[in-house]
C-alpha positions, 0 to 999 in steps of 0.5 A: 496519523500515519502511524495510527492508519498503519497499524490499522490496516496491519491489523486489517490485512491478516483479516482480509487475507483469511476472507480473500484466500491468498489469490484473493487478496493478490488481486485486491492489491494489485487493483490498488496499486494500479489505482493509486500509481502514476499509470506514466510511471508505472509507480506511486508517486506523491502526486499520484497517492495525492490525487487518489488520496480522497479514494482512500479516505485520506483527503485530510491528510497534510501532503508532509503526511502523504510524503512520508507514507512514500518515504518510509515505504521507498526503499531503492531511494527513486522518491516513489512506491513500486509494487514490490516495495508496496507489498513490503511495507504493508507486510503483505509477504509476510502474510503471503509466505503464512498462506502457502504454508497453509 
C-alpha cells in the first residue's frame, strides 16, 4: 500500500510543482512538514505521522505501514524524518534542482 501511495504522489509532485512554481511548492511542503512533525522534536516521528495520519488520509494504514514509511525515508538512522530527509525521499530535490534550470 505504501508502494502504491508512493508512486501516487511521485506522479503528483511534478504536477504541483508545474502549478506552485518552485517557491510555491517550497511553501506547501515546508507547511506539511510542519504539519506532520513532533513540534518537541522538531521531526516526523512515527507517533507524529500516526496522530496526523487521518489529515492525510491515512487513518487506514496498519502502524507496520506507517513504520515503514519513516523507515524507508530515514537515512541518518535517528528512527525519524527530518526536512531534508522528507524532501529526498519525496524526490523533491529532483524536482527543485528541474525548476532552476528552467
Amino acid at each position: 500500500m505504501a508502494t502504491t501511495n508512493q508512486s501516487q504522489f511521485e506522479e503528483f509532485l511534478p504536477l504541483m510543482a508545474e502549478k506552485l512554481g518552485g517557491d510555491g511548492l517550497i511553501e506547501e511542503l515546508c507547511n506539511g512538514f510542519q504539519l506532520l512533525m513532533d513540534a518537541k522534536k522538531g521531526v516526523i516521528t512515527f507517533d507524529s505521522l500516526k496522530n496526523n495520519s487521518l489529515i492525510l488520509g491515512l487513518d487506514g494504514m496498519s502502524d507496520c505501514n506507517l513504520a515503514s514509511m519513516v523507515k524507508e525515508g530515514d537515512f541518518d538512522g535517528d528512527g525519524a524524518l527530518n526536512q531534508m530527509e522528507l524532501e529526498n525521499r519525496i524526490g523533491f530535490r529532483d524536482i527543485r534542482d528541474r525548476d532552476d534550470d528552467i
